[in-house]
Residue, then its C-alpha position, 0 to 999 in steps of 0.5 A: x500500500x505504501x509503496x503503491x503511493x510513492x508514484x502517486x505522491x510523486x505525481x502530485x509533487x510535481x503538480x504542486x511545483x507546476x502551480x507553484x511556478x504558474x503562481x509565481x510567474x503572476x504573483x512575482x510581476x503582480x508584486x513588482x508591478x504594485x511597489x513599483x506604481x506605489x514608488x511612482x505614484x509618490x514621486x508624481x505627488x512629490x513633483x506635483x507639489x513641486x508644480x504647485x509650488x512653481x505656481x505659487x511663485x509666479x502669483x508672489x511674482x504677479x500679485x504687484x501688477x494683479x493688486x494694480x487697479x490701473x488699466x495700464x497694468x495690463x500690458x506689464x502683466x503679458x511682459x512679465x508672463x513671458x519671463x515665467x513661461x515658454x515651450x516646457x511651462x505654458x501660463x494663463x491669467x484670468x479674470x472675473x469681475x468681483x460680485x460675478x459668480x460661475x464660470x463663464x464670467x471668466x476672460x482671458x487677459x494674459x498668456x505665455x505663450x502669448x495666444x493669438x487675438x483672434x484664437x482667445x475667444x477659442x481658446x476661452x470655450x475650450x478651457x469652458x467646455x473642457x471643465x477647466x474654467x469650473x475648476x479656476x472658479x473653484x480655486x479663488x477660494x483655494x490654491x489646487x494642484x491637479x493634473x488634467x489633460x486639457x486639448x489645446x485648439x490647435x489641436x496641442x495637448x497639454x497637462x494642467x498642473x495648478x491654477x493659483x487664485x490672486x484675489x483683489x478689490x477688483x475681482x478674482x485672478x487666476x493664473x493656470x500652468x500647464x505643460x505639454x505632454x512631450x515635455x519632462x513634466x508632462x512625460x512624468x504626470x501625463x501617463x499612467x505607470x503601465x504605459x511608461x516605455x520602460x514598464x512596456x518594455x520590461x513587460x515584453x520581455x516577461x512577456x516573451x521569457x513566460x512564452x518561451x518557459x510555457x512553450x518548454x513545458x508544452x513541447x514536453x508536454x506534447x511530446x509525453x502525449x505523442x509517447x502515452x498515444x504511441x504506449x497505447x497503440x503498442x499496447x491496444x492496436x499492437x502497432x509495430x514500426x512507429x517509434x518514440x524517437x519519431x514521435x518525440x519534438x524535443x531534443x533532451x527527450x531524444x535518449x529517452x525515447x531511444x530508450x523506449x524503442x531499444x526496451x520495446x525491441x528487447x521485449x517483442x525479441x523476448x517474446x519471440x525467443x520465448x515462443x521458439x523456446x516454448x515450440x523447440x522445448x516440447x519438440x525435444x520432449x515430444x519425441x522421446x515421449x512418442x518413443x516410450x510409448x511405442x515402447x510399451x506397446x511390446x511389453x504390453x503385447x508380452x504380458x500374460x493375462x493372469x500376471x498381475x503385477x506385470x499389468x499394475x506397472x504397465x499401466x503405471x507407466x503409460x500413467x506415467x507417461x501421459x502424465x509427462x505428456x499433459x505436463x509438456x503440453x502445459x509448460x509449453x502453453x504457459x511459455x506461450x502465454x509468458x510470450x504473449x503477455x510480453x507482446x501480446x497480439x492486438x488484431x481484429x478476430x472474427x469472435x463469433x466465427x471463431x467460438x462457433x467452430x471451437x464448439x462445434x469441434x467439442x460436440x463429438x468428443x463429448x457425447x461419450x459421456x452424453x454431455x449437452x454443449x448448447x451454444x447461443x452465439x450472436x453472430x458477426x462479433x469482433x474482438x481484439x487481441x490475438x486468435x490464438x490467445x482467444x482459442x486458449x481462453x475457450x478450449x482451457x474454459x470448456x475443458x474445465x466445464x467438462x472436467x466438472x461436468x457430470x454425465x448427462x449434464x449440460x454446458x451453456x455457451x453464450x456470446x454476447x456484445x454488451x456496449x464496448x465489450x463482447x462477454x463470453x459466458x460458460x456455465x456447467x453442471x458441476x459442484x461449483x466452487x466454494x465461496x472462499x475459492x472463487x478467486x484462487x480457481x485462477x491461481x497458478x497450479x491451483x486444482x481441486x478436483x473432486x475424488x469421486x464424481x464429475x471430474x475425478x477420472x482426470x484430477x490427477x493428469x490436471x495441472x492447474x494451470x488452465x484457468x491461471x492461463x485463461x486470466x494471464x490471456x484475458x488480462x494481456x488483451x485488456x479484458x477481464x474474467x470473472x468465476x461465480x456459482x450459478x444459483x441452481x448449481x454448477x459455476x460460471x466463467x464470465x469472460x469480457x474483452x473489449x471490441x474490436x473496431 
């Protein structure tokens, strides 16, 4: 149990570091990104406080000619306006009558720049329209610094910094500084923190580390999966000449997947060795076998009636020998199997054909013993796996159906499709088998036949391994077997593989 949760674990660790890494690929920017706008955001609030106080000099600088009540004053306000402003700082001054309220009451007087006469009253609707005005109104209560972006009439834009009010007996004067946009000022108040060139920059380089590093894991990812479809394939379809290297897209996977291939080759070469050693071990003891019963066949031929003890080792030694003889065949059946299970066939076998003419060929060699075989096939069934292993499954099934079966009694054979799955169903007469042992019937060299009745004729040539055979068969094609009493008596062997397409 423990050991079968050190994959399971490992599997989740790794998981776990996946999200880890995605997490800290957003969390590790997210952070950044917020400190840094913080740090930026103070120093655009340092720096506005700096325009705010620039503003505040040039009012101290034009509150003499502002307190003048003379006409003549106005003249002097431009010229001095001009020593204040140009291309980086752009200042306005504006007027409204005391005992006036609102915003439109607000004229234009001075500019630095200067503005032409003809763009005033344009540039007068602008700053109304815009909101701007509203805002020098609400100032001649209170210096403000702010930072708005206002567009020009001629089509300029710039940002407004602060509008310092200077009120006087004659009303409520307002001087507004802006910056263009491209300026030093206007670059560090007029954009957000996102959009400065270095963040933008910065961002695209995560941006394009990010898709590199997913891109890795992807590309690993799907070369993984191109592996898992190809184990698959091996696996359910037996494919054979595609290989890993072939389906592999990155470089450092490439000693893996030749790995793989080179394991594939020395399992399906084991496999054949297996086979060739299964048929060339039988052949050698088949023929010494073949020999020592043409042997006894003499001796027999020699023996009198009445010698008794002549007869009992005679009879012994053709026990004997029919006895090695069932053992060969079983070991060479169980070296088969190891084979298949090693690479197990995976073809389209024609099922109903296949268990149609196994039946038929039972039918004659047991009416002996006046045993029934009836067999409900449905027809045009296909499975996948290997022929041979199928006609094991059958043969071993039916051969165990018939060893419990008592005489007279009878064999029912059902072959049906259900969904993806065709189920082989064999059901006899015998004893059964007790609860307990449902399972173990598929055990290797288990046997338990009993000493008088159905099946005891042969219990001592069975070798316990036709249902053990049955199971490693039905496993190495995907498929399932089950054992289970009938309700009348008498065992079933339910038999599921999966179909073939």
């Amino acid at each position: 149990m423990a050991a079968s949760l050190v994959p399971r674990l490992r599997a989740h660790s790794l998981v776990r570091r996946l999200v880890l890494l995605a997490g800290a690929f957003i969390a590790v920017p997210l952070v950044l990104y917020i400190t840094l706008r913080d740090v930026y955001t103070e120093r655009q609030l340092l720096l506005l406080e700096g325009v705010r106080e620039q503003g505040r000099l040039v009012a101290t600088a034009l509150s003499p000619l502002l307190l003048e009540q003379d006409v003549e004053a106005l003249p002097k306000i431009a010229d001095e306006l001009n020593r204040f402003g140009g291309p980086e700082t752009r200042l306005k001054v504006l007027f409204r009558k005391s005992g006036e309220a609102g915003a439109s009451n607000f004229y234009f007087v001075a500019a630095a720049p200067a503005v032409d006469t003809d763009q005033l009253d344009d540039e007068r609707q602008t700053l109304l329209k815009q909101g701007i005005l509203q805002k020098v109104a609400a100032t001649c209560n209170d210096r403000v610094a702010l930072a708005d972006r206002y567009h020009a009439p001629d089509g300029s834009e710039e940002l407004l910094t602060s509008i310092t009010p200077v009120l006087s007996p004659t009303g409520c004067w307002a001087i507004v500084m802006s910056h263009p946009l491209d300026s030093i000022i206007g670059t560090q108040l007029g954009r957000p923190y996102w959009a400065r060139p270095e963040v933008q920059i910065a961002g695209a380089i995560y941006l394009l580390l990010a898709a590199l590093t997913f891109g890795v894991f992807l590309s690993i990812r799907r070369s993984v999966v191109r592996f898992r479809d190809l184990a698959q394939e091996i696996r359910v379809d037996g494919k054979d000449g595609a290989t890993f290297a072939e389906r592999n897209e990155v470089a450092e996977l490439g000693g893996v997947a030749r790995e793989f291939d080179r394991m594939i080759g020395r399992l399906r070469a084991s496999a054949r060795h297996l086979r060739q050693a299964a048929q060339d071990n039988a052949h050698a003891f088949k023929t010494p076998i073949a020999i020592m019963r043409q042997a006894i066949e003499p001796l027999r031929r020699l023996a009198t009636t009445g010698d008794d003890r002549a007869n009992r080792a005679l009879q012994i030694l053709e026990s004997s020998v029919d006895r090695l003889d069932s053992l060969v065949a079983a070991s060479r059946r169980m070296d088969e199997t190891m084979a298949e299970l090693v690479d197990p066939p995976r073809e389209r076998v024609h099922l109903s054909a296949l268990v149609g003419r196994i039946a038929a060929g039972y039918r004659p060699l047991i009416e002996g013993r006046r045993i029934a075989l009836y067999a409900d096939i449905e027809p045009g069934l296909v499975a996948l796996g290997g022929e041979e292993l199928i006609e094991t499954i059958v043969e071993n099934i039916l051969d165990n159906a018939v060893g419990f079966s008592p005489e007279g009694g009878r064999i029912d054979l059902a072959l049906k499709r259900n969904g993806a799955r065709v189920t082989l169903k064999v059901s006899d007469q015998g004893p059964g088998v007790p609860e307990g042992d449902l399972e173990r019937i598929f055990e290797r060299q288990y046997s338990q036949r009993p000493t008088e009745g159905a099946g005891a004729d042969d219990h001592r040539w069975h070798s316990g391994l036709g249902l053990w055979i049955v199971r490693r068969n039905v496993e190495a094609m995907g498929g399932d077997v089950k054992a289970y009493n009938a309700p009348k008596g008498g065992l079933i062997l339910s038999v599921s593989l999966p179909v073939g397409r």
